[in-house]
C-alpha positions in Angstrom: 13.0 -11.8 -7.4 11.7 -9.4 -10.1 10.0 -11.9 -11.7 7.6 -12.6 -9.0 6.5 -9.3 -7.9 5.7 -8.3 -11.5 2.1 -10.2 -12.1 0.5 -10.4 -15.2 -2.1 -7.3 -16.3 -4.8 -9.5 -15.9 -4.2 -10.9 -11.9 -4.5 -7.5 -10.4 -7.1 -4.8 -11.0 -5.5 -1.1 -11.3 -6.4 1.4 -9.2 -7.6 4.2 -10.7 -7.8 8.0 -9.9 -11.3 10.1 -10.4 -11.4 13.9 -10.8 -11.5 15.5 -7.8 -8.5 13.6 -6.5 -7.0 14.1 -9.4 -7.6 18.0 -9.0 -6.3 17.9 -5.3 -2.7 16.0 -6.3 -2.4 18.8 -8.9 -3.1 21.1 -6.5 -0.2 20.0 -4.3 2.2 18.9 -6.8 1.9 22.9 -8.2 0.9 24.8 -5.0 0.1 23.5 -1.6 -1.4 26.7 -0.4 -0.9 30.0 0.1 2.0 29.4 1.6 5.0 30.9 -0.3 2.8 34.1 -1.4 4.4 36.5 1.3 7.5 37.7 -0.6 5.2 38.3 -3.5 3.3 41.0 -1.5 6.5 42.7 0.0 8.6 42.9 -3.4 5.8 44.1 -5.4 2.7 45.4 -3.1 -0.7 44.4 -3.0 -2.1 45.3 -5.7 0.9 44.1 -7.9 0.7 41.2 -6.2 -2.8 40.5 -7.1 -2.0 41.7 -10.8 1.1 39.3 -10.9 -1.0 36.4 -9.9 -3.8 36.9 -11.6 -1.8 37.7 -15.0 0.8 34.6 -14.3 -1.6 32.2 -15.0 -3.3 33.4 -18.1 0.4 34.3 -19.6 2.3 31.1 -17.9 -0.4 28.4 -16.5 -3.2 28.2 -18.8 -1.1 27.7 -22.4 0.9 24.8 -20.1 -2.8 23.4 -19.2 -3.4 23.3 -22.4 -0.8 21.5 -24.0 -1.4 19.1 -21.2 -4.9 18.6 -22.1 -4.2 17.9 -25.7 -1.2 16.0 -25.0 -2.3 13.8 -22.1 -5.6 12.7 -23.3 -4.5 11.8 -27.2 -1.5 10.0 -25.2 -2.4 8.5 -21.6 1.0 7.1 -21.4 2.9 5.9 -18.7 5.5 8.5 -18.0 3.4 11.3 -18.9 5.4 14.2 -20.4 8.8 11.9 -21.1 6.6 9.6 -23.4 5.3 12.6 -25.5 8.7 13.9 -25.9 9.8 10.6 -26.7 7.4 9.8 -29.4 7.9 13.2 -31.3 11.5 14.2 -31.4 13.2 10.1 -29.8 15.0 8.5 -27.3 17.7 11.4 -27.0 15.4 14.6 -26.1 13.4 11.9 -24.4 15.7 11.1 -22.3 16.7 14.7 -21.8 13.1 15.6 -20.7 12.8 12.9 -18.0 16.8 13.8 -16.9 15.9 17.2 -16.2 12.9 16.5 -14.4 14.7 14.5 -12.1 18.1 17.0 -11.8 15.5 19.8 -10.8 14.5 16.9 -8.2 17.3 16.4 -6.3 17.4 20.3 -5.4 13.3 20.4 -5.1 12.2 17.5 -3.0 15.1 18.0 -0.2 13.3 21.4 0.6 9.7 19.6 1.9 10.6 17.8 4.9 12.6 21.1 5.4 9.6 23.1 5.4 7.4 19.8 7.6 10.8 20.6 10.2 10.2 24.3 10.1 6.9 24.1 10.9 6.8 21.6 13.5 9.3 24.0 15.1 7.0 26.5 15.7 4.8 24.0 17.5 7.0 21.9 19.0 10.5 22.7 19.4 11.5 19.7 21.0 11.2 17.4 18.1 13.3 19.6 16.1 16.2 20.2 18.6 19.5 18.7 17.3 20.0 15.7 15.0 16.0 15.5 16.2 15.0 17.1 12.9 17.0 14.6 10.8 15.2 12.2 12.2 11.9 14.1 11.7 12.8 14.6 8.1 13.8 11.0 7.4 10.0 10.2 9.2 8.3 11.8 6.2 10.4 10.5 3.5 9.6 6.9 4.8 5.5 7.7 5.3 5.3 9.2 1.6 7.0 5.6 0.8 5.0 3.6 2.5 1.8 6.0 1.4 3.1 5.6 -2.5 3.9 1.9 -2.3 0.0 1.5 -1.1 -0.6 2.5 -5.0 -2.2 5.4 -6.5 -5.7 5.6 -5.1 -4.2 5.8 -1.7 -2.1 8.5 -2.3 -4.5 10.5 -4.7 -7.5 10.4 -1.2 -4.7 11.8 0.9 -4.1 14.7 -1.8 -7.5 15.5 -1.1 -7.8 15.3 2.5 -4.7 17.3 2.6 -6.2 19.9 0.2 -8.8 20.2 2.7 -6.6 20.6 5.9 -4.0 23.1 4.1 -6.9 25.1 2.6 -9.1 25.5 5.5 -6.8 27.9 7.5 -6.5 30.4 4.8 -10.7 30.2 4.6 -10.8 31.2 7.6 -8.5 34.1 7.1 -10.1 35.4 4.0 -14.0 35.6 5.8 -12.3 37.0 9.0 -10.2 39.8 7.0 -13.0 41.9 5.7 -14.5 42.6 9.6 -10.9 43.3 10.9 -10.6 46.6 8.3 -8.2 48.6 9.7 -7.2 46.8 12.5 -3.6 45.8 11.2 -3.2 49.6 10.4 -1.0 50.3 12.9 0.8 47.4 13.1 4.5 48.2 13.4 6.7 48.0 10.3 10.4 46.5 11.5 12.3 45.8 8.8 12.3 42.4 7.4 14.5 40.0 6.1 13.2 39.8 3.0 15.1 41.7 -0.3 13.0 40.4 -2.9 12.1 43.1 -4.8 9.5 43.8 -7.6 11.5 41.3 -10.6 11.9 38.8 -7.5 8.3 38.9 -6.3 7.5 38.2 -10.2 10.1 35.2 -10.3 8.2 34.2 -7.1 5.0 33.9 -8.7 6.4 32.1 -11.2 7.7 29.4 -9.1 4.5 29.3 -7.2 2.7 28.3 -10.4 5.1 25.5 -11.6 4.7 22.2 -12.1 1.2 21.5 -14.2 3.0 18.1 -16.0 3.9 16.2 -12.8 0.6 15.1 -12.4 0.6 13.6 -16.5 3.0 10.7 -15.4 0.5 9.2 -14.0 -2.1 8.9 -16.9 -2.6 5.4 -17.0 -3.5 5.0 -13.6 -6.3 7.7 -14.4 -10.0 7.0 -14.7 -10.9 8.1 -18.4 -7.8 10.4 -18.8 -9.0 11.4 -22.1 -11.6 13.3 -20.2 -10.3 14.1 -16.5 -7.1 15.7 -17.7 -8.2 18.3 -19.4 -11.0 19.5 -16.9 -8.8 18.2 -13.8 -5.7 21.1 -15.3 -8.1 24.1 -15.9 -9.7 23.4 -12.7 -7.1 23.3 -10.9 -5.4 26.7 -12.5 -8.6 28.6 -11.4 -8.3 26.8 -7.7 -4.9 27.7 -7.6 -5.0 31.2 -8.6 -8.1 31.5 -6.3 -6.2 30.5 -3.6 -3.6 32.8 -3.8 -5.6 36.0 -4.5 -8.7 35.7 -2.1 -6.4 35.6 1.4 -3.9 37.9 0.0 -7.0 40.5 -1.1 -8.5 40.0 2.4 -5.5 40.8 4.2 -4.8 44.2 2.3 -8.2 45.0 3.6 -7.0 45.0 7.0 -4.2 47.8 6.4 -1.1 45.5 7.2 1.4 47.6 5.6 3.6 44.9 2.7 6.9 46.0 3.8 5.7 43.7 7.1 5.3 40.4 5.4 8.2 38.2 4.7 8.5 34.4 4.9 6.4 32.5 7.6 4.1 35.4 8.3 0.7 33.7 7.4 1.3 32.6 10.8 2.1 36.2 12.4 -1.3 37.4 10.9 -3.4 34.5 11.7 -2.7 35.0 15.2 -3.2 38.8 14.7 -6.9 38.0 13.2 -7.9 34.4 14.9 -5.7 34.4 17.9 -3.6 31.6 18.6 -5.7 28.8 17.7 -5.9 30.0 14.0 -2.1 30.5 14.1 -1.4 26.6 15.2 -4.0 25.6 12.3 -2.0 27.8 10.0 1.0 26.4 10.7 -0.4 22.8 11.2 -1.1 23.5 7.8 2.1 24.1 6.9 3.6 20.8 8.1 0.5 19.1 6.0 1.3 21.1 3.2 4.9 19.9 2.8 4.0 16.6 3.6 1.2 16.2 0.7 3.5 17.8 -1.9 6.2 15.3 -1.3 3.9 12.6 -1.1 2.2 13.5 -4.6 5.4 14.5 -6.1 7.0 10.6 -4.8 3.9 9.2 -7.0 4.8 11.6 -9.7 8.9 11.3 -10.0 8.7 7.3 -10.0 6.7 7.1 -12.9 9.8 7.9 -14.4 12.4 5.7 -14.2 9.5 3.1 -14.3 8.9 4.3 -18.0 12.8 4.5 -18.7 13.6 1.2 -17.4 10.4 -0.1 -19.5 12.2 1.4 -22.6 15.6 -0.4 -21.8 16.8 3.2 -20.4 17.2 1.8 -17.2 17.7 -1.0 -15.5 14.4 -3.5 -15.5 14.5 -3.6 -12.2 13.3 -0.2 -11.8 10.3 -1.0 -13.7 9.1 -4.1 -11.0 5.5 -3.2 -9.6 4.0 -4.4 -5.6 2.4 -7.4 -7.0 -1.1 -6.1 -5.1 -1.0 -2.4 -5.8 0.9 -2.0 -8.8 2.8 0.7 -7.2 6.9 1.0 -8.7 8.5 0.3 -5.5 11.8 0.3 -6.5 11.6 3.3 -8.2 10.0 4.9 -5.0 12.8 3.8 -2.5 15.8 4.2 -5.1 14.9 7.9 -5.2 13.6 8.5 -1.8 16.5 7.2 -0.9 18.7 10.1 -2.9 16.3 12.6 -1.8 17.5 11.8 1.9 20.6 11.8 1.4 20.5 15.5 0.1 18.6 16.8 3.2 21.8 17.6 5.4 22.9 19.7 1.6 20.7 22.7 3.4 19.7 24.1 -0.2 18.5 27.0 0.0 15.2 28.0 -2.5 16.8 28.7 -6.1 13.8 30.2 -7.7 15.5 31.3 -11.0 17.3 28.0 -10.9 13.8 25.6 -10.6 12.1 28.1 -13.2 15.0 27.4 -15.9 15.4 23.9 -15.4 11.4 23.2 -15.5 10.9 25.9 -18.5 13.9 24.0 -20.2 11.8 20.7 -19.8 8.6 22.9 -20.6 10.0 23.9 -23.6 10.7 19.9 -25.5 6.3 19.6 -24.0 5.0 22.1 -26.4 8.1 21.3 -28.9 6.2 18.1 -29.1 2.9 19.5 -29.1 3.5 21.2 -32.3 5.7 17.8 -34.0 2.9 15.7 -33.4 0.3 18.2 -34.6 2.2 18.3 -37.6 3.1 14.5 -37.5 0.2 12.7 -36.6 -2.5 15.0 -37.5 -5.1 12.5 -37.2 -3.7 10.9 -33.7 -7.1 10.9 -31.6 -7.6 14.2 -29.6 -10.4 14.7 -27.2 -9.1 17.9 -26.5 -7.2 19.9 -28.9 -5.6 23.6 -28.3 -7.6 25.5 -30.8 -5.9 27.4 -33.7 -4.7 24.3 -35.7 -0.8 24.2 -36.3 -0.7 27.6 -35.3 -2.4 27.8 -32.4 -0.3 24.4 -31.1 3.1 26.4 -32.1 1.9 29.9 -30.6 0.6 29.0 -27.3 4.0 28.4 -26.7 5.6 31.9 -26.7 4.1 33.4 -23.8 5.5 31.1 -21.3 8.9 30.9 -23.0 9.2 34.9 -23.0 8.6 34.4 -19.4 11.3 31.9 -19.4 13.6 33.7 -21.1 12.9 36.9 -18.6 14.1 34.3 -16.0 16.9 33.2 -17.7 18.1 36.8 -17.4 17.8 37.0 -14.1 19.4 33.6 -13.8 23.2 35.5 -13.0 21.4 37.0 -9.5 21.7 33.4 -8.0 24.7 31.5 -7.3 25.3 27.6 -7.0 28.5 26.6 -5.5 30.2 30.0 -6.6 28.8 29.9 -10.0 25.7 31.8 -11.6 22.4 29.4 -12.0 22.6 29.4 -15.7 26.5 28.3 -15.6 25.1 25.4 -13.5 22.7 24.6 -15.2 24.6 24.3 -18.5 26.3 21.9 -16.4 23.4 20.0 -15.5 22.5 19.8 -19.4 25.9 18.3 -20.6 25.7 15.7 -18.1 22.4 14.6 -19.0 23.8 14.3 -22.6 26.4 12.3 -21.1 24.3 10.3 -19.3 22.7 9.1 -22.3 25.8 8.1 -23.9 26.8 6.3 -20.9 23.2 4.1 -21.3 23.7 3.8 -24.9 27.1 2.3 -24.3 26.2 -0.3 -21.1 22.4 -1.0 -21.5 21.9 -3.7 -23.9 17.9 -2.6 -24.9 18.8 0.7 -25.1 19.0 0.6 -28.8 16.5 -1.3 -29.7 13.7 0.9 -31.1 10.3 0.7 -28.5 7.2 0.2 -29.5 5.9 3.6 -29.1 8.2 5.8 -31.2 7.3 3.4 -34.2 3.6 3.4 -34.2 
């Protein structure tokens, strides 16, 4: 069976992904919106707020866009960030990388069709009454499959029509803001159930500009990656941060004191500027916005185990492609399938948790940056983060002080009666586990690839 759904390189012609769509499934795969920004603005304020996401990033983003740049367009590999970490330090922090990636997974990707249910509640109750919502959830899952196994070009248009839909609401906040001055002044105050406070609202921000790699496991499916990466991850930084300060800025115009917002109330204060036809866009939106970032982070995950199982780290069958769009389907459903099981776990959001396991990952990236500047000095770069082998080894240090702040507040979070960091310790033995267990029952797991040796 694997045989025949794996054609040749020459019988099928890739699809490939420009620029823009490129942009928009970085977009989603770090941000989705505005959404998430409201316990930013009642832990720290407005103008704190604005400060925290203009400084995050310049300190956190940008030296990660870089790395990328460099990394992804000297190495377009399948696998993105796992194949640079493989080639520079081996198979074992290899491994590690694309074994975190996938841990943090597992607690990530069960939280989107959470948020589509959410949504749809506000809207239309009905389809989220009882097991209902299950049911709802399990209905995304299997549209982002269907949408990934149609291949790459289909999923990175429907990045970009859903940047369109999930930004357009938040347009129409920011140009209605500014005439409303005042208006929200009086707006009573209850208190909320939000307790982030100041630290949080940073850790917040943090999370809300995560996840710049995802979109580098897909670099041989992209049109002249040499090129696109680097301009597609600045881009999408300044689009990113843009979208986050401009509706947040408009709204402090308006007087709406921050100890009012708390989760969910984008919609509160689109219906308190547009009425309740900019609400229902707004949280239309939302639904749209969960929906495109688990669709473009399906197409990002699978390149995973594709690339593992390619490098005898898997089983082959996880590397068999739809013999018309290329697309890893087993990979797709095999982890689909785990994310669904995980959707009746009811995870709450673990910010400190996602920030340590991603910086942990983060951290072997720009390890390899510097290895292979040192290394392979005269590997081809298009793109190269300027400084030489210091500036490849400093750009580093910013985002892994900011890692380190989080690892501190790592003890404030509990997983199954332990703190974050005790869990994910845990998480970090059993991937070295994991690899022994490959080492010991996959036969090409210790045969040297191709692409540490040349």
């Amino acid at each position: 069976m694997g045989k025949s759904i794996t054609p040749s390189s020459n019988s099928v012609k890739k699809s490939r992904v420009s620029l823009w769509p490129l942009i928009a499934a970085t977009f989603l795969m770090v941000s989705g919106g505005t959404y998430g920004t409201e316990d930013i603005v009642h832990g720290a304020g407005y103008g704190r707020a604005i400060f925290f996401l203009l400084i995050t990033p310049i300190l956190w983003s940008l030296p990660t866009t870089f790395m990328i740049g460099e990394l992804a367009g000297a190495l377009p590999e399948e696998g993105g960030y796992y194949a640079w970490v493989r080639r520079a330090m081996g198979r074992f922090w290899g491994f590690q990388e694309a074994w975190l990636s996938l841990a943090a997974s597992v607690f990530d990707m069960a939280i989107y069709p959470a948020l589509f249910i959410a949504y749809l509640d506000r809207i239309a109750p009905w389809f989220t009454d009882g097991h209902r919502g299950e049911y709802v959830g399990l209905a995304v899952i299997a549209a982002c499959v269907v949408l990934n196994i149609a291949g790459v070009e289909v999923v990175s248009t429907a990045s970009f029509c859903f940047f369109i839909a999930v930004s357009a609401p938040f347009a129409i906040i920011a140009l209605l803001a500014p005439f409303k001055h005042g208006v929200l002044l009086h707006v009573a105050t209850a208190p909320t159930t939000s307790h982030v406070t100041l630290m949080g609202g940073l850790l917040v921000c943090m999370w809300n500009y995560m996840g710049w790699d995802n979109a580098s496991t897909i670099a041989t499916e992209v049109e002249n990656p040499q090129r696109n990466y680097p301009r597609a991850m600045l881009l999408s930084v300044l689009i990113v941060a843009l979208s986050y300060v401009i509706p947040v800025a408009a709204v402090w115009l308006t007087g709406l004191s921050p100890s009012a917002w708390e989760t969910g109330s984008w919609a509160d204060i689109a219906a308190m500027l547009g009425g309740p036809l900019l609400r229902a866009g707004l949280v239309l939106g939302g639904m749209i916005s969960a929906l495109g970032m688990f669709n473009a982070l399906v197409m990002s995950y699978s390149r995973l185990p594709l690339a593992m199982a390619e490098d005898g780290l898997l089983p082959r069958a996880f590397a068999w492609r739809h013999p018309r769009t290329r697309a890893p389907w087993v990979a797709i459903l095999v982890l689909a399938a785990g994310w669904a099981m995980c959707l009746g776990l009811g995870f709450e959001r673990l910010v400190t948790l996602d920030i340590l396991i991603y910086g942990l990952s983060l951290a072997l990236e720009f390890a390899a940056l510097a290895i292979l500047r040192i290394r392979e000095p005269d590997l081809p770069r298009k793109f190269r983060v300027p400084g030489g082998e210091f500036g490849a080894i400093a750009i580093g240090i910013t985002p892994m002080l900011m890692l380190a702040f989080s690892v501190i507040r790592s003890g404030s979070e509990r997983v199954w009666g332990m703190s974050s960091l005790a869990f994910a310790v845990l998480i970090i033995v059993a991937g070295m586990v994991a690899y022994l267990g490959v080492l010991a029952f996959m036969p090409g797991a210790s045969v040297t690839p191709k692409m540490e040796t040349r």
